[in-house]
PDB file of N, CA, C and O in Angstrom:
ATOM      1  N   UNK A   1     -77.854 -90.685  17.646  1.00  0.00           N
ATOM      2  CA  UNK A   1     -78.721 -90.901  16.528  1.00  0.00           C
ATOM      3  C   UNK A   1     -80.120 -91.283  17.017  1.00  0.00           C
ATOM      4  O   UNK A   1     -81.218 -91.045  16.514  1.00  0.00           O
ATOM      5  N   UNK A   2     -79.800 -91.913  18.086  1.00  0.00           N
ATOM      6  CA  UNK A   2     -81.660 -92.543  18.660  1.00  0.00           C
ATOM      7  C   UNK A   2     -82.388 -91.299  18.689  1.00  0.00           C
ATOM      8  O   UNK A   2     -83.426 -91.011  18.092  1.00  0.00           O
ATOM      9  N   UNK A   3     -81.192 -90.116  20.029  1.00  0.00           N
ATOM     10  CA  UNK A   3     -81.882 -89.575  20.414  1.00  0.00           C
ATOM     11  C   UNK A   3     -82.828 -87.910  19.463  1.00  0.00           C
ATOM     12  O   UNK A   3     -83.657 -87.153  19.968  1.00  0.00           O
ATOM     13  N   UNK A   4     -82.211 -87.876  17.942  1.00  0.00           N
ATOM     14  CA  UNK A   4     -82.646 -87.470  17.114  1.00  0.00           C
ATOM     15  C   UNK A   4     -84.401 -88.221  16.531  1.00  0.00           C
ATOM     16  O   UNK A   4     -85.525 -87.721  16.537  1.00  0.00           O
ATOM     17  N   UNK A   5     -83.915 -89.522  16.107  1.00  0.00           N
ATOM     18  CA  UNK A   5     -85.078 -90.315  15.932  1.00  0.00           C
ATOM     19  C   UNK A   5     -86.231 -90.246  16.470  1.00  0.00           C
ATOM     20  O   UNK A   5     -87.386 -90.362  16.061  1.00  0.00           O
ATOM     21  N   UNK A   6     -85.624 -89.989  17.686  1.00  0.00           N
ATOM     22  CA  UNK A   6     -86.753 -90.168  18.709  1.00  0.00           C
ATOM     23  C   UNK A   6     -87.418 -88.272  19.064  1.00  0.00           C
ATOM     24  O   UNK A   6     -88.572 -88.067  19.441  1.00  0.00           O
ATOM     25  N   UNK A   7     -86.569 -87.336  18.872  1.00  0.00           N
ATOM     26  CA  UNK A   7     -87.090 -85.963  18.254  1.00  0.00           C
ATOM     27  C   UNK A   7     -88.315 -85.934  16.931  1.00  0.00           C
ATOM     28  O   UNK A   7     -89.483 -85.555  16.848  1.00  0.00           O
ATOM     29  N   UNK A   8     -87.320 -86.554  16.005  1.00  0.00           N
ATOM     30  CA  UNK A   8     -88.076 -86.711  14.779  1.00  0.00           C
ATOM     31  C   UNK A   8     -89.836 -87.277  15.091  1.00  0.00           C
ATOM     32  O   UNK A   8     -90.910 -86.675  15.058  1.00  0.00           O
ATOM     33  N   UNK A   9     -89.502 -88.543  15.356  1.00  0.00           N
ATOM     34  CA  UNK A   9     -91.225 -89.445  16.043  1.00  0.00           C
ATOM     35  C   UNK A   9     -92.027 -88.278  16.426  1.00  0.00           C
ATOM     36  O   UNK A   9     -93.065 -87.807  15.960  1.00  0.00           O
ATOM     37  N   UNK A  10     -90.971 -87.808  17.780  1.00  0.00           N
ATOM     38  CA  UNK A  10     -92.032 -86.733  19.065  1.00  0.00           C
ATOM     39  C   UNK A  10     -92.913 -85.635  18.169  1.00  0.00           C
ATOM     40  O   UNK A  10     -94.070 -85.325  18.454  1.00  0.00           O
ATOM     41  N   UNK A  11     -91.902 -84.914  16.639  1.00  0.00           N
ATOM     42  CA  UNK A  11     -92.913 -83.850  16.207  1.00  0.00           C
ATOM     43  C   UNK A  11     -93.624 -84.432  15.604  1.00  0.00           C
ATOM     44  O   UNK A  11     -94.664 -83.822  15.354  1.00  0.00           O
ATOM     45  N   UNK A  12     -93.518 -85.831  15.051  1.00  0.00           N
ATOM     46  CA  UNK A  12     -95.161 -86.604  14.352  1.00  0.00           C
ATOM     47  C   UNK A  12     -96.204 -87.116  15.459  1.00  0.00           C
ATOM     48  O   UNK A  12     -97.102 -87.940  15.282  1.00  0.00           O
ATOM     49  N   UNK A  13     -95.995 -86.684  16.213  1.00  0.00           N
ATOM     50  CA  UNK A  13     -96.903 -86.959  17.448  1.00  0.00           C
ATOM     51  C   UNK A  13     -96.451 -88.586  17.789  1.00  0.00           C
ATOM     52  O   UNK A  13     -97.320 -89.102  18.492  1.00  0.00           O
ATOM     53  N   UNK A  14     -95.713 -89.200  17.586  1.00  0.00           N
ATOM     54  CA  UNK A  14     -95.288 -91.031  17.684  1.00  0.00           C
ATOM     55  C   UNK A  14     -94.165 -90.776  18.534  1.00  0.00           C
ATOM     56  O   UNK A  14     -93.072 -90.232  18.377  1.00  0.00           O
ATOM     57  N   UNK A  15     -95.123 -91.666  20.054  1.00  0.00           N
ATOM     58  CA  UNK A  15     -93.805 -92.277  21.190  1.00  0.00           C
ATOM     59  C   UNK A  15     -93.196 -93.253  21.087  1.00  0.00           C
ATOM     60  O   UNK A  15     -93.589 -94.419  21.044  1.00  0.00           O
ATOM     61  N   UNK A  16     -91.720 -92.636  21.021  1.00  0.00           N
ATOM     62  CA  UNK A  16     -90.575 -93.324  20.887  1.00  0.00           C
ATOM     63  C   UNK A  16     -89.253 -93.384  21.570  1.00  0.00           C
ATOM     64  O   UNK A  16     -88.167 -92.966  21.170  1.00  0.00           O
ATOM     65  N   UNK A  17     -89.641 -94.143  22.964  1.00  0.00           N
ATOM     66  CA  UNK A  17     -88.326 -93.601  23.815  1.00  0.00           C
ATOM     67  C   UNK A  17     -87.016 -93.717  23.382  1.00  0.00           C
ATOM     68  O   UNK A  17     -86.916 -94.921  23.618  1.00  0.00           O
ATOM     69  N   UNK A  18     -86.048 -93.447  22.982  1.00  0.00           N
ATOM     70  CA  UNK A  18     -84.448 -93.968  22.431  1.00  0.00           C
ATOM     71  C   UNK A  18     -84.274 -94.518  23.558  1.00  0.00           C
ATOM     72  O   UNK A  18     -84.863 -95.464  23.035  1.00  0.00           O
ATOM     73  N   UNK A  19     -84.073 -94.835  24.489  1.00  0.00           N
ATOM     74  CA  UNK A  19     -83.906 -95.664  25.638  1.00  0.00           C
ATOM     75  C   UNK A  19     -84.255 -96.981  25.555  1.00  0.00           C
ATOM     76  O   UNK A  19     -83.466 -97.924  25.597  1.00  0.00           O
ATOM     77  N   UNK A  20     -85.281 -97.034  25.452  1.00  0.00           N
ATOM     78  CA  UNK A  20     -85.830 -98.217  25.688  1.00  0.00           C
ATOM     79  C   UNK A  20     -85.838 -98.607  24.180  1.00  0.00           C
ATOM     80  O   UNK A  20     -86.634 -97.794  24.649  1.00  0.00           O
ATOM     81  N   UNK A  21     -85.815 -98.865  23.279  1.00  0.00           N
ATOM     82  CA  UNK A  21     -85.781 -98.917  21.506  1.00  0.00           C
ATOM     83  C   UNK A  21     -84.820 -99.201  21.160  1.00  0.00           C
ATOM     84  O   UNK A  21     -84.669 -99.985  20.222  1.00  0.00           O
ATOM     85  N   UNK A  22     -83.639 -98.532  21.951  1.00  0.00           N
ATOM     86  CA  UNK A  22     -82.188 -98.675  21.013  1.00  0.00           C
ATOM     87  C   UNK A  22     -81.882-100.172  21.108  1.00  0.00           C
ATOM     88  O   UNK A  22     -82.025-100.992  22.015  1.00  0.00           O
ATOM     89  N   UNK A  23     -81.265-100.264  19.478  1.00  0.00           N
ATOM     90  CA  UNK A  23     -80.875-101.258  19.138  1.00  0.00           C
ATOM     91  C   UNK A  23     -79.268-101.191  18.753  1.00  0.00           C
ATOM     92  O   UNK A  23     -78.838-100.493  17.835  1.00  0.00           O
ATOM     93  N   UNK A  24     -78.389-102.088  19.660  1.00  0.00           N
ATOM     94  CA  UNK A  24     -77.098-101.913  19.066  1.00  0.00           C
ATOM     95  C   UNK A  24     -76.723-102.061  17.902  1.00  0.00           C
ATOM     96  O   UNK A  24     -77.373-102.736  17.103  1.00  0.00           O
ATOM     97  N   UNK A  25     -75.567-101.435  17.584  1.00  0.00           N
ATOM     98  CA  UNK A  25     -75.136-101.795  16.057  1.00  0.00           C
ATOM     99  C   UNK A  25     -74.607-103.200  16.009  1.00  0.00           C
ATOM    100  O   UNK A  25     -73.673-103.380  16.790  1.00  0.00           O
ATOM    101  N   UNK A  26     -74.962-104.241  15.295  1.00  0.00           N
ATOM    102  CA  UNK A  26     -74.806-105.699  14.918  1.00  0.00           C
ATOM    103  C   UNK A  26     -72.906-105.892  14.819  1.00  0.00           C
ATOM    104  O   UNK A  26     -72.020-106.639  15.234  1.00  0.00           O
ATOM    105  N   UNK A  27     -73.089-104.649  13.969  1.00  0.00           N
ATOM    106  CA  UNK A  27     -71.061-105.327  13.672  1.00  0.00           C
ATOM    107  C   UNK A  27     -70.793-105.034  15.549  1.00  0.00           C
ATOM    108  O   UNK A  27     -70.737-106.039  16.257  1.00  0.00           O
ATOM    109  N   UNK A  28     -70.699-104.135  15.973  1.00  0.00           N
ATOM    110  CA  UNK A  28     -70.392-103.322  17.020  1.00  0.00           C
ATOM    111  C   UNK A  28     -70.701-104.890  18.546  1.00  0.00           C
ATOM    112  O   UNK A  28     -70.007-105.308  19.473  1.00  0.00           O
ATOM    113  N   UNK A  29     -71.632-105.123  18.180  1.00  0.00           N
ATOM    114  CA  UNK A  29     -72.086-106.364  19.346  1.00  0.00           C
ATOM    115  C   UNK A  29     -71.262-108.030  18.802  1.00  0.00           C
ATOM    116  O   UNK A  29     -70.936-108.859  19.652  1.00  0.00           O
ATOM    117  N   UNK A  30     -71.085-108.216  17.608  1.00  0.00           N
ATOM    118  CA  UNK A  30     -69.992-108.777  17.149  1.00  0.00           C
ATOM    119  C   UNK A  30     -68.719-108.911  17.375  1.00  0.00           C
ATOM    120  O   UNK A  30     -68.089-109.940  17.623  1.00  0.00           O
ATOM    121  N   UNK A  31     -68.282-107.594  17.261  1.00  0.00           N
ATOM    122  CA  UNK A  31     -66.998-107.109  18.062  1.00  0.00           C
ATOM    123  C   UNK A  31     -66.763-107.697  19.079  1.00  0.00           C
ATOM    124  O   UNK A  31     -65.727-108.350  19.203  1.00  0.00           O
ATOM    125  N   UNK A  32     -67.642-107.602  20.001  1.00  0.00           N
ATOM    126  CA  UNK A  32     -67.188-107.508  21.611  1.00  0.00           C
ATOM    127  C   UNK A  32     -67.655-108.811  21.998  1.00  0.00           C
ATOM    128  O   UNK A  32     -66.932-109.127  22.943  1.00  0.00           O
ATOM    129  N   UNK A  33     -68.614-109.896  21.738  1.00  0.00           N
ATOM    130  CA  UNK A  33     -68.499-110.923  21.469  1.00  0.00           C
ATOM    131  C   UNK A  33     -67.146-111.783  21.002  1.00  0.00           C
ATOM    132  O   UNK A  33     -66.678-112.738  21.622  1.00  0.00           O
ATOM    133  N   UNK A  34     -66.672-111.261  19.860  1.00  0.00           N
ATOM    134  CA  UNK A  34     -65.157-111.990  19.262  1.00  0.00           C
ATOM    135  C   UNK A  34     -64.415-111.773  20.311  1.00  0.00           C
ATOM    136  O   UNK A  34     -63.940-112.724  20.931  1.00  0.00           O
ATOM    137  N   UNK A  35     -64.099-109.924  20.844  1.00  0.00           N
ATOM    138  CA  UNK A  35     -63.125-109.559  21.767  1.00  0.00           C
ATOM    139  C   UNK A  35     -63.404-110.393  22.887  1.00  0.00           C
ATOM    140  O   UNK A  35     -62.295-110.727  23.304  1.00  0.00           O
ATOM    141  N   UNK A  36     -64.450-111.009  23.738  1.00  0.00           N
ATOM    142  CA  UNK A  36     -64.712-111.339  24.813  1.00  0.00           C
ATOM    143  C   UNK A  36     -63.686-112.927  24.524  1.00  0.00           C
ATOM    144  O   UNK A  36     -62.731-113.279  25.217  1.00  0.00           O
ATOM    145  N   UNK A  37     -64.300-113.724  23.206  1.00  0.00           N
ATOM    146  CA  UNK A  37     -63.753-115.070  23.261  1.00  0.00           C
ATOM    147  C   UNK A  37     -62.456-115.353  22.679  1.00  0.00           C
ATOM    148  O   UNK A  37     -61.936-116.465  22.756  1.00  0.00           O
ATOM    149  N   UNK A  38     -62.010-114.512  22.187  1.00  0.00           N
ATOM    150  CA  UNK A  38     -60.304-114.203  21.870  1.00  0.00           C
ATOM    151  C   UNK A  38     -59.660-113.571  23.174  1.00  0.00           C
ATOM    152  O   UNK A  38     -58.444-113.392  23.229  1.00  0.00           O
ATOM    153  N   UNK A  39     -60.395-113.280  24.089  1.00  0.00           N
ATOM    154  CA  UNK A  39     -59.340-112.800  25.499  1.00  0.00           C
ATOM    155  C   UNK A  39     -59.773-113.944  26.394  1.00  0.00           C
ATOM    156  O   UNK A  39     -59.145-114.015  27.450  1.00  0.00           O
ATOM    157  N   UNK A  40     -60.811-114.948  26.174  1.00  0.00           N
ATOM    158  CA  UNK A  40     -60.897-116.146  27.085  1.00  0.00           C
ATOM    159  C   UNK A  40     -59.843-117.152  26.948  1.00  0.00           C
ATOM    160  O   UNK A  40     -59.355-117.896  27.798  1.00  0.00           O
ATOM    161  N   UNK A  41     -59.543-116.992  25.448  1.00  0.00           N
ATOM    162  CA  UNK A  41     -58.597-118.211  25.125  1.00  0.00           C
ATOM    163  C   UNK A  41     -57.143-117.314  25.132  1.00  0.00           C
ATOM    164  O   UNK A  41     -56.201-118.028  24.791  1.00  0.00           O
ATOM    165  N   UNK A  42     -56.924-116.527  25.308  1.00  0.00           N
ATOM    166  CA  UNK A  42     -55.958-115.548  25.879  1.00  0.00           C
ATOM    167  C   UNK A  42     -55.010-115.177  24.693  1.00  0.00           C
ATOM    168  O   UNK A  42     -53.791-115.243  24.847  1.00  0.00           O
ATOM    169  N   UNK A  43     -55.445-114.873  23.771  1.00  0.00           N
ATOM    170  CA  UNK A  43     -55.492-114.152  21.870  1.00  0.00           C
ATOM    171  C   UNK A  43     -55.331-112.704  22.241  1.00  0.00           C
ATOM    172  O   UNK A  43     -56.384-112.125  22.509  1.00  0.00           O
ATOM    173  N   UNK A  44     -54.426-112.134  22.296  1.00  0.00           N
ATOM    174  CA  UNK A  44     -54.185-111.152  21.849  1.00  0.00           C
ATOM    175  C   UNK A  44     -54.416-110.572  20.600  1.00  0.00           C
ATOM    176  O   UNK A  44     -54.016-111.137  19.583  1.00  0.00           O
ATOM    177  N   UNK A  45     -55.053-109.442  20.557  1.00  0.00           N
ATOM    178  CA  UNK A  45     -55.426-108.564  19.504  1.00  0.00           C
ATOM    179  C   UNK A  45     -54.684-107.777  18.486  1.00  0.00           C
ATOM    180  O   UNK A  45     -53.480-107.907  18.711  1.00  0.00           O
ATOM    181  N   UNK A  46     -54.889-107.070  17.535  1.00  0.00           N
ATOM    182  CA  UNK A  46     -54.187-106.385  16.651  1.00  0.00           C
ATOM    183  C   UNK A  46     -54.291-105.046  17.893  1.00  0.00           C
ATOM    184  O   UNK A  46     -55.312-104.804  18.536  1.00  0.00           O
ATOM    185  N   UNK A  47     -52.829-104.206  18.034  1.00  0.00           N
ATOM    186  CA  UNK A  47     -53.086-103.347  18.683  1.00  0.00           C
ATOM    187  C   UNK A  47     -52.655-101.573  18.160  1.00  0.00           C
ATOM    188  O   UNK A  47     -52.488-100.471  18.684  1.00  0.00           O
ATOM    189  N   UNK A  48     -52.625-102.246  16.730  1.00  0.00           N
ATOM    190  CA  UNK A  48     -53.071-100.468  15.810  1.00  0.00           C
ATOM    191  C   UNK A  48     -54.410-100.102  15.455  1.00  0.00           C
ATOM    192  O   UNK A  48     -55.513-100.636  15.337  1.00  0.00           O
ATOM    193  N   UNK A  49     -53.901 -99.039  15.340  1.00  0.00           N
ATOM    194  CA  UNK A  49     -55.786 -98.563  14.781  1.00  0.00           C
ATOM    195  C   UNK A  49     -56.139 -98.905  13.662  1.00  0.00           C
ATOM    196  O   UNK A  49     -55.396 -99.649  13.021  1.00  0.00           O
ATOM    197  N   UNK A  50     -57.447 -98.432  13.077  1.00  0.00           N
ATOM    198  CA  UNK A  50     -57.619 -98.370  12.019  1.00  0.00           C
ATOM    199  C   UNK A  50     -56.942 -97.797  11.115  1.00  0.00           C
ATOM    200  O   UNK A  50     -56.748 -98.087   9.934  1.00  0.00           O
ATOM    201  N   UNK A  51     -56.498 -96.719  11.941  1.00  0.00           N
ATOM    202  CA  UNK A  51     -56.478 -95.175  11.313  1.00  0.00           C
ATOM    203  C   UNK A  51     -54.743 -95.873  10.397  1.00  0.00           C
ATOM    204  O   UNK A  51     -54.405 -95.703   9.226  1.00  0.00           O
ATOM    205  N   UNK A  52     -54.069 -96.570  11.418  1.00  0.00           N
ATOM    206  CA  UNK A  52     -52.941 -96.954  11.264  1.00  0.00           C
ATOM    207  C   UNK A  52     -52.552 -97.542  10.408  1.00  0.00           C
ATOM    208  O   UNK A  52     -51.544 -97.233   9.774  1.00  0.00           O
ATOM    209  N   UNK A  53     -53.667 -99.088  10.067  1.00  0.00           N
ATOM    210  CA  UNK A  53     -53.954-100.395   9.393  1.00  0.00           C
ATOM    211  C   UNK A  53     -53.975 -99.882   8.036  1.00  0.00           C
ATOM    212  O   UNK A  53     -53.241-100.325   7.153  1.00  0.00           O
ATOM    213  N   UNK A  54     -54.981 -98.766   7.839  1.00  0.00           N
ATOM    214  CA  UNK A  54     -55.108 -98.139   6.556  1.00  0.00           C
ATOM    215  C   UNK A  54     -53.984 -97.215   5.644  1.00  0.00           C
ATOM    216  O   UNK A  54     -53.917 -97.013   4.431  1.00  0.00           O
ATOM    217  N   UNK A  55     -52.850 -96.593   7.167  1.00  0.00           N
ATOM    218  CA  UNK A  55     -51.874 -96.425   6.040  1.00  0.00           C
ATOM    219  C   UNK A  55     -50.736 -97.111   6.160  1.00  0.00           C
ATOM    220  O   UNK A  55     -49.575 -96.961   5.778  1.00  0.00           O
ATOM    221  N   UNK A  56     -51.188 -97.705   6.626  1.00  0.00           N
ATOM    222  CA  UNK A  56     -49.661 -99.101   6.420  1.00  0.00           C
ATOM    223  C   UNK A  56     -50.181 -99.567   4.323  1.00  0.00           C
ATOM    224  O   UNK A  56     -49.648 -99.410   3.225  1.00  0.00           O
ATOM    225  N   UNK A  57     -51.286-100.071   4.783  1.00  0.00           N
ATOM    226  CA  UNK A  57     -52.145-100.264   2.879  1.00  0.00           C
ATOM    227  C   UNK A  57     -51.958 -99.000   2.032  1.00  0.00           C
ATOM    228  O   UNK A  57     -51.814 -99.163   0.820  1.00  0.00           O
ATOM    229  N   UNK A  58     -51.943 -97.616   2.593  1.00  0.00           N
ATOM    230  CA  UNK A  58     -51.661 -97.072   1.193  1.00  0.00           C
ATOM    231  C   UNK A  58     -49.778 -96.721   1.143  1.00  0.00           C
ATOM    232  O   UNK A  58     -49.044 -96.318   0.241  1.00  0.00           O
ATOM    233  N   UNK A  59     -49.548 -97.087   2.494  1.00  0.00           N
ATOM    234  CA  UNK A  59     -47.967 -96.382   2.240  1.00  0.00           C
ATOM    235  C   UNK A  59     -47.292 -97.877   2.004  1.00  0.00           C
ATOM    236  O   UNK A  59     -46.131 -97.659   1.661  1.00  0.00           O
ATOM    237  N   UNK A  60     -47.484 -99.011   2.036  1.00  0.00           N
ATOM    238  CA  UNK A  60     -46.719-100.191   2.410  1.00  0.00           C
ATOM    239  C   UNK A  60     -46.672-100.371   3.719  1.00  0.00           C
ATOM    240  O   UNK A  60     -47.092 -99.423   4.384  1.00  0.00           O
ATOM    241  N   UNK A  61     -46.237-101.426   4.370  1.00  0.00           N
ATOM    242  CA  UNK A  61     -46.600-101.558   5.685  1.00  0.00           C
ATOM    243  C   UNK A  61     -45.146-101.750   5.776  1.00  0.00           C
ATOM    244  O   UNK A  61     -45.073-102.218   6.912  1.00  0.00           O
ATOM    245  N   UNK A  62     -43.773-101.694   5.275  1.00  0.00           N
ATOM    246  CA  UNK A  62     -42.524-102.024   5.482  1.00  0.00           C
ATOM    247  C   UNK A  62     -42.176-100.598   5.217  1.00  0.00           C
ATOM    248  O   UNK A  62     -41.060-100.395   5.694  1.00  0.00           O
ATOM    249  N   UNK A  63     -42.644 -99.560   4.676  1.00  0.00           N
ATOM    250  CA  UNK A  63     -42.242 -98.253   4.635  1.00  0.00           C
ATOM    251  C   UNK A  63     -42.036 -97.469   5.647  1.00  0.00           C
ATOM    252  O   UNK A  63     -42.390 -98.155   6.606  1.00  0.00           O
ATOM    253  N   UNK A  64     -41.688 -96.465   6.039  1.00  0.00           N
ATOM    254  CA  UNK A  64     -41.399 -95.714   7.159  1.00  0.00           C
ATOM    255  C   UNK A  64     -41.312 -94.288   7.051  1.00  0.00           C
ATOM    256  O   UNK A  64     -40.556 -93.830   6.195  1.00  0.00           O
ATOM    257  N   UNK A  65     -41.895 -93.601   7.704  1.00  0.00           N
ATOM    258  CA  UNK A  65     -41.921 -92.517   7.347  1.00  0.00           C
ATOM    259  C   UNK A  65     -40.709 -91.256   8.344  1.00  0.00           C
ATOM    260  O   UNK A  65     -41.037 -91.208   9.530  1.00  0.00           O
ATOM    261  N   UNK A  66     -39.843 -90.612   8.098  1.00  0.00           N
ATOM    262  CA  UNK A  66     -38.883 -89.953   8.879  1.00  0.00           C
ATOM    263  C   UNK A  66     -39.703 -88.795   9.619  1.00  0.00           C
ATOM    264  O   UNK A  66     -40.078 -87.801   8.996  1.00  0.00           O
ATOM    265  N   UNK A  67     -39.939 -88.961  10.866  1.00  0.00           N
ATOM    266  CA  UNK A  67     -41.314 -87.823  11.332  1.00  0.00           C
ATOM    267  C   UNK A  67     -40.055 -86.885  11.910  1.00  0.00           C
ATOM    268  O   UNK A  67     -40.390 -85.716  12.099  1.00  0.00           O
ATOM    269  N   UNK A  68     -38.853 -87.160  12.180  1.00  0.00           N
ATOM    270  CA  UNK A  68     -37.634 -85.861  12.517  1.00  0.00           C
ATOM    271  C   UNK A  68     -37.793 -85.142  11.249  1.00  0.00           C
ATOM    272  O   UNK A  68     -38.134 -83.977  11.453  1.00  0.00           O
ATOM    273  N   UNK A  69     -37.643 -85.481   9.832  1.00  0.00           N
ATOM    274  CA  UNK A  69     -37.501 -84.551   9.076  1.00  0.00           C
ATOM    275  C   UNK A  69     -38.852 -83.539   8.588  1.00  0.00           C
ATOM    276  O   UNK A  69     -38.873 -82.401   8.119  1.00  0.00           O
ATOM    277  N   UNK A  70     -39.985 -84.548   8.942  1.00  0.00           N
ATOM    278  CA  UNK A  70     -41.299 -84.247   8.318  1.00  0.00           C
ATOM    279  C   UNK A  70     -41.682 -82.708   9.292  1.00  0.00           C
ATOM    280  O   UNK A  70     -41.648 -82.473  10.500  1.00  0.00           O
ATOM    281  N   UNK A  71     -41.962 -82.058   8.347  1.00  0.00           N
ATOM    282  CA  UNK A  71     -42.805 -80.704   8.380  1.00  0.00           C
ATOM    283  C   UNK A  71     -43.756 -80.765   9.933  1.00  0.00           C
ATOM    284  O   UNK A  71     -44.905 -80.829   9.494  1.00  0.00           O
ATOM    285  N   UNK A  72     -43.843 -80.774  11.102  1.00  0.00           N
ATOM    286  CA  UNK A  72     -45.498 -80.820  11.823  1.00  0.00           C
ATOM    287  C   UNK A  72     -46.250 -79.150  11.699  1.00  0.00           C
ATOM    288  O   UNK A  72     -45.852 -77.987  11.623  1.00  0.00           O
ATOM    289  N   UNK A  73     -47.184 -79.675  11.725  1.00  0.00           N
ATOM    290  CA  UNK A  73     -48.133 -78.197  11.699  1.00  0.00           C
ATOM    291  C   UNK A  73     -48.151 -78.217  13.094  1.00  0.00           C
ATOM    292  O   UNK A  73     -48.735 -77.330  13.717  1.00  0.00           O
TER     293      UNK A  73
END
């Protein structure tokens, strides 16, 4: 994304290195901050994904799904 931004600037004639400019994403530097002081005090993490977390919430999280019977593409 910087390095678009920084396309964008260059055809208005405005220097803008993405290098030197970029600013991390806040949640993203948060993260790894928490992750750093939850593995000092030796906290283990949630170790599903998102992708996972989210259908445990729409399927129930005690549900189960039979992936022998299920269709794969």
């Amino acid at each position: 994304m910087t390095r678009e931004l920084q396309s964008s600037l260059d055809a208005s004639g405005i220097e803008w290195p993405a290098l030197r400019n970029h600013i991390p994403c806040m949640a993203h530097v948060i993260q790894l901050a928490l992750g750093a002081f939850m593995s000092s005090l030796g906290v283990k993490g949630r170790t599903k994904s998102w992708e996972a977390h989210e259908r445990d919430q729409q399927f129930g999280e005690n549900e189960s799904i039979d992936v022998g019977k299920s269709q794969r593409l």
